[in-house]
C-alpha positions as CSV (number, residue, x, y, z in Angstrom):
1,X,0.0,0.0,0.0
2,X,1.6,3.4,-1.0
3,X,2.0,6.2,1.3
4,X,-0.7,8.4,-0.4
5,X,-3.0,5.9,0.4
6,X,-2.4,5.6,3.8
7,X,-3.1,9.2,4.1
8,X,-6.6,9.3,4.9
9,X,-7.2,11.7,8.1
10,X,-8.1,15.3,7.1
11,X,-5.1,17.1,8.6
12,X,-5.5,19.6,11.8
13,X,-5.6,22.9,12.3
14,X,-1.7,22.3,13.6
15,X,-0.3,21.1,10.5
16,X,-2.1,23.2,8.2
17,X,-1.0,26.1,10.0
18,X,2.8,24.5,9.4
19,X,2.1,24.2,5.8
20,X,1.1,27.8,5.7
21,X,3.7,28.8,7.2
22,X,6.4,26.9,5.0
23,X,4.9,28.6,2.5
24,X,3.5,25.5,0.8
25,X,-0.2,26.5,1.0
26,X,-1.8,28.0,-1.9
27,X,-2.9,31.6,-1.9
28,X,-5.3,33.6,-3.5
29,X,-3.6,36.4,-4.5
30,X,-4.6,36.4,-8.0
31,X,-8.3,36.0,-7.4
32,X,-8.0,39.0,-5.3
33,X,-6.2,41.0,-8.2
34,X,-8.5,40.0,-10.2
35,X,-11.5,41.0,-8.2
36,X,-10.2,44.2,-7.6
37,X,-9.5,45.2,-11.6
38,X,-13.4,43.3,-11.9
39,X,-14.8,46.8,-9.2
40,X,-12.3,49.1,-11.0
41,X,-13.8,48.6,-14.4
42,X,-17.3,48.6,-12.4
43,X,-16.6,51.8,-10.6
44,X,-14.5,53.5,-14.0
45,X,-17.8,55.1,-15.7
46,X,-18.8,56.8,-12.0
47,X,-15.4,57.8,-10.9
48,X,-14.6,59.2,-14.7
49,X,-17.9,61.0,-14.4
50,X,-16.9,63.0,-11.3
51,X,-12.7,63.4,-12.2
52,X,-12.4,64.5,-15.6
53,X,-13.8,67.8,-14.9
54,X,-11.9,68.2,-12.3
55,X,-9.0,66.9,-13.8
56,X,-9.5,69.2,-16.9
57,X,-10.0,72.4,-14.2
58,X,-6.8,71.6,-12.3
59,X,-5.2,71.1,-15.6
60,X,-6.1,74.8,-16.8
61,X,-5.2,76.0,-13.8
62,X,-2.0,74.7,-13.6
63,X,-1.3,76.4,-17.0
64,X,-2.4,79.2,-16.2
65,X,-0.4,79.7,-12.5
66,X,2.6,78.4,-14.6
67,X,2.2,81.3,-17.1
68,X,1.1,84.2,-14.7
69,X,2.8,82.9,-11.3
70,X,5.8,84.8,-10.5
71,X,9.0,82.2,-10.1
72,X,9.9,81.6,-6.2
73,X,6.6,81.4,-5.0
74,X,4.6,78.3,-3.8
75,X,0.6,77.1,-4.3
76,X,-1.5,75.2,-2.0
77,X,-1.9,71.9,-2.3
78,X,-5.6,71.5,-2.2
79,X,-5.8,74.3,-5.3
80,X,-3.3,72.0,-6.9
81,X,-5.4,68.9,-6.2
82,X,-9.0,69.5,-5.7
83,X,-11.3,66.9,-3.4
84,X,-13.0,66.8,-6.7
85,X,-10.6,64.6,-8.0
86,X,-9.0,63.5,-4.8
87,X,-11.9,62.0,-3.2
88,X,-13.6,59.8,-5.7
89,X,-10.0,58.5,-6.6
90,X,-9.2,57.4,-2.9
91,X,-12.7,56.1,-2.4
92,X,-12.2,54.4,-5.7
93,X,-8.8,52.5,-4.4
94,X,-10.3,52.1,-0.9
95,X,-13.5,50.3,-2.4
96,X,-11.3,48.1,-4.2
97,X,-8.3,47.1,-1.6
98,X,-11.5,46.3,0.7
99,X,-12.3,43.9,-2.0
100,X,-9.1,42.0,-2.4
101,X,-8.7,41.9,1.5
102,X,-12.5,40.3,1.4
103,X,-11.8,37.2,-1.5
104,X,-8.3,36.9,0.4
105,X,-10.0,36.5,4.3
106,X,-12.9,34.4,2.6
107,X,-10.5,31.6,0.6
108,X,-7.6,32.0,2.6
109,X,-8.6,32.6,6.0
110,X,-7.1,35.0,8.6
111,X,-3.5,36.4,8.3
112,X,-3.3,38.2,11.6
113,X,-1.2,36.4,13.3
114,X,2.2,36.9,15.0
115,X,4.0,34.2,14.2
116,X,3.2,34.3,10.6
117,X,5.6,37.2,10.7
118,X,8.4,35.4,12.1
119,X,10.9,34.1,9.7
120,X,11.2,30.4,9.0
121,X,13.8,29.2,7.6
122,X,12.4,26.5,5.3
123,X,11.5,29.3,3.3
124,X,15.1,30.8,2.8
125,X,16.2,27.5,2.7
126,X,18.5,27.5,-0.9
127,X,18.4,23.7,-0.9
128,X,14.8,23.3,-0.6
129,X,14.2,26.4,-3.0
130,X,16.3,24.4,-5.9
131,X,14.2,20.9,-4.9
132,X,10.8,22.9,-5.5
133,X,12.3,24.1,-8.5
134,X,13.2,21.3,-10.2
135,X,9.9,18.9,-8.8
136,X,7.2,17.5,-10.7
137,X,4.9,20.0,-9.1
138,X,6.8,22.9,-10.7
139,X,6.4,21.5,-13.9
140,X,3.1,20.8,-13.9
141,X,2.7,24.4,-12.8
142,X,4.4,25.5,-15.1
143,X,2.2,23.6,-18.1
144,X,-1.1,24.9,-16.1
145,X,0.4,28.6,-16.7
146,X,1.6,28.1,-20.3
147,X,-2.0,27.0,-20.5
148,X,-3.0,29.8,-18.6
149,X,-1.4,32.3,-20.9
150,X,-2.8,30.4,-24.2
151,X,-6.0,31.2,-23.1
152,X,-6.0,34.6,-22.0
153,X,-3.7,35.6,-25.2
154,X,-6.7,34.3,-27.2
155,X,-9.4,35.5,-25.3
156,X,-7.5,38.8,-25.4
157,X,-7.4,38.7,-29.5
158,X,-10.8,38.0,-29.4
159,X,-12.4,40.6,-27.2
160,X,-10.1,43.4,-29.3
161,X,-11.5,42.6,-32.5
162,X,-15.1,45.1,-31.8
163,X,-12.1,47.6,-31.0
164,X,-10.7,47.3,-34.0
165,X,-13.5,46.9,-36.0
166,X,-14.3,50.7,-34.2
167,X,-11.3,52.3,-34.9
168,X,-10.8,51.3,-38.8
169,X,-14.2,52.7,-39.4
170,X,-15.2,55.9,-40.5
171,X,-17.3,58.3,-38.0
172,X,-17.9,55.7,-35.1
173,X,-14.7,55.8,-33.8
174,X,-14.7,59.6,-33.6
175,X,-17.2,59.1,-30.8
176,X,-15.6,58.7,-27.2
177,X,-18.7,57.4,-25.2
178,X,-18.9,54.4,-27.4
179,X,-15.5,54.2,-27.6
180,X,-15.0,54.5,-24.0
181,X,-18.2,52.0,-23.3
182,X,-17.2,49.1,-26.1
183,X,-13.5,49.3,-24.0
184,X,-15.2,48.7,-21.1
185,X,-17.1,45.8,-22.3
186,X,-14.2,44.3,-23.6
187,X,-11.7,44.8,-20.8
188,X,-14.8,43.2,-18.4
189,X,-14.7,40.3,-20.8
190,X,-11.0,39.8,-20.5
191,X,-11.6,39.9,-16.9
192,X,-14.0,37.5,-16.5
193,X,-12.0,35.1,-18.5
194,X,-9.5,35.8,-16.3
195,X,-11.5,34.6,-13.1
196,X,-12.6,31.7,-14.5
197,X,-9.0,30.6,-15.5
198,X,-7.4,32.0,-11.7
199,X,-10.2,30.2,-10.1
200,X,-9.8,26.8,-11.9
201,X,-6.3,27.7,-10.8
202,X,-6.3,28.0,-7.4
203,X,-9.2,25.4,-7.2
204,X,-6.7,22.7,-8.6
205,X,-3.5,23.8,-6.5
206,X,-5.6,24.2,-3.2
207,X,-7.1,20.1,-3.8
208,X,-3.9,19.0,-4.5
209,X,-2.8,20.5,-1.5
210,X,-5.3,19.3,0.8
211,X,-4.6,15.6,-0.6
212,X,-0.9,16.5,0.1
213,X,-1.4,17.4,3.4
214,X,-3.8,14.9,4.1
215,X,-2.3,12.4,7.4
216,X,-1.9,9.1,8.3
217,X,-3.5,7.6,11.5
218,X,-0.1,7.0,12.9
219,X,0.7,10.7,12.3
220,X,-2.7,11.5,13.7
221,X,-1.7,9.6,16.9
222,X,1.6,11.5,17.4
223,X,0.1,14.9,16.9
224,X,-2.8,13.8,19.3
225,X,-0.2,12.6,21.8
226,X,1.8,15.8,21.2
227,X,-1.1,18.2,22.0
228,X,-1.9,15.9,25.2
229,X,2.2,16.2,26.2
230,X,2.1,20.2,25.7
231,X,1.9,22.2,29.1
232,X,-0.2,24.7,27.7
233,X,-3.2,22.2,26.4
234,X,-2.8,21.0,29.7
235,X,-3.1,23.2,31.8
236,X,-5.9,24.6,29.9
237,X,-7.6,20.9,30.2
238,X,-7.0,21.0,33.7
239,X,-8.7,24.6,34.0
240,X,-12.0,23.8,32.8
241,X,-12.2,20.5,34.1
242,X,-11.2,22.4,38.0
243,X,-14.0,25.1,36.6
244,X,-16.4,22.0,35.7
245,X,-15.9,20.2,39.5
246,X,-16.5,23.8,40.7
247,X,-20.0,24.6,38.9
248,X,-21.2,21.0,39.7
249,X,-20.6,20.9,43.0
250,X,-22.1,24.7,43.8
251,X,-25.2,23.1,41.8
252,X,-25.1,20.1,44.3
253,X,-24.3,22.2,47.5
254,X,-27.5,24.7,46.1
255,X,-30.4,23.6,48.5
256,X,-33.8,23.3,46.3
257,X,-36.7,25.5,47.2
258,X,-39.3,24.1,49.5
259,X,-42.7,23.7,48.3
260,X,-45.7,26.0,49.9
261,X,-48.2,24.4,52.4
């Protein structure tokens, strides 16, 4: 019977916390880039909407202190960037950074931890580095990428063609709104093919990992014994079962309420 087989337990919280931090779990990071460009494109229309004038404004005005301004002196910065422009552009990265941070807590879990921050040194490790390198599982990541690329080149080729089409005509293209929609249609598209390649991504890597990680009841045993030997499990053990004894014996020492005559 091979080892994979023999690998039947779901693995603990312990040693996928160790996997995560030897830097073998998958992450999510492209999902989350990708959702983020998905609400920029969303938000583009809006955001354009309340900047360009503002943008054009600052832009005369610019031109016009640099003309008329006497050299030496100094302009204020909110004249130089109105909350016009400023505000819808910071809400605009806010709204997407809170998205990114949202798909990466949802697939990846929690990152806030201290000891995630503490250096390991299986990941500096140059000797490990160059056997991941040279693994099966590179390659194969490697193919899935090349892949990857194929598609998005063509889906990319495919989604520019309206463009084209817009631009080698004759009076459409000298319209900007449709110009400026038919972009955004096509960008979206792009995107979209995007997701659907990261997630098939990150769904394959994150199942192969699981199966990877996946434990053997004799390496169940050990960690289970290993948790029981630790002073900190316990002592916590011991603390509840001291608060336990202390509840059930205040609800034995309790006397019960006599009944009227």
């Amino acid at each position: 019977m091979s080892e994979a087989s023999d690998r039947t337990i779901p693995a603990t919280s312990r040693r996928r916390e160790a996997a995560r931090q030897q830097g073998a779990m998958p992450m999510s990071a492209l999902l989350a880039w990708v959702a983020m460009v998905v609400v920029v494109l969303l938000l583009l229309p809006g955001w354009a909407i309340m900047t360009v004038p503002a943008a054009a404004c600052m832009l005369r005005q610019s031109l016009r202190e640099a003309i008329l301004q006497p050299p030496g002196s100094s302009s204020d910065l909110s004249e130089l960037v109105p909350a016009a422009l400023l505000l819808p552009t910071m809400g605009l990265v806010l709204v997407s950074a809170a998205v990114g941070l949202l798909v990466r807590f949802m697939l990846d879990g929690s990152s806030w931890r201290l000891s995630r921050a503490l250096p390991e040194f299986q990941r500096i490790d140059p000797f490990a580095g160059l056997k991941r390198m040279i693994s099966i599982s590179t390659g194969r990541m490697l193919l899935g990428n090349a892949v990857s690329l194929g598609i998005l080149v063509v889906a990319a080729a495919l989604v520019a063609k309206p463009l084209v089409s817009l631009c080698a005509g004759s009076g459409e293209a000298d319209n900007p709104a449709a110009f400026f929609l038919m972009a955004q249609q096509s960008l979206l598209q792009l995107t979209a093919v995007a997701a659907i390649v990261a997630i098939c991504q990150w769904s394959l890597s994150r199942r192969r990992f699981e199966q990877r990680i996946r434990m053997t009841p004799q390496e169940f045993a050990d960690e289970s014994r290993s948790l029981e030997a630790d002073p900190k499990v316990r002592i916590l053990r011991e603390k509840q079962f001291r608060t336990q004894i202390s509840s059930l014996s205040q609800r034995i020492s309790r006397p019960e309420p006599q009944e009227g005559v």
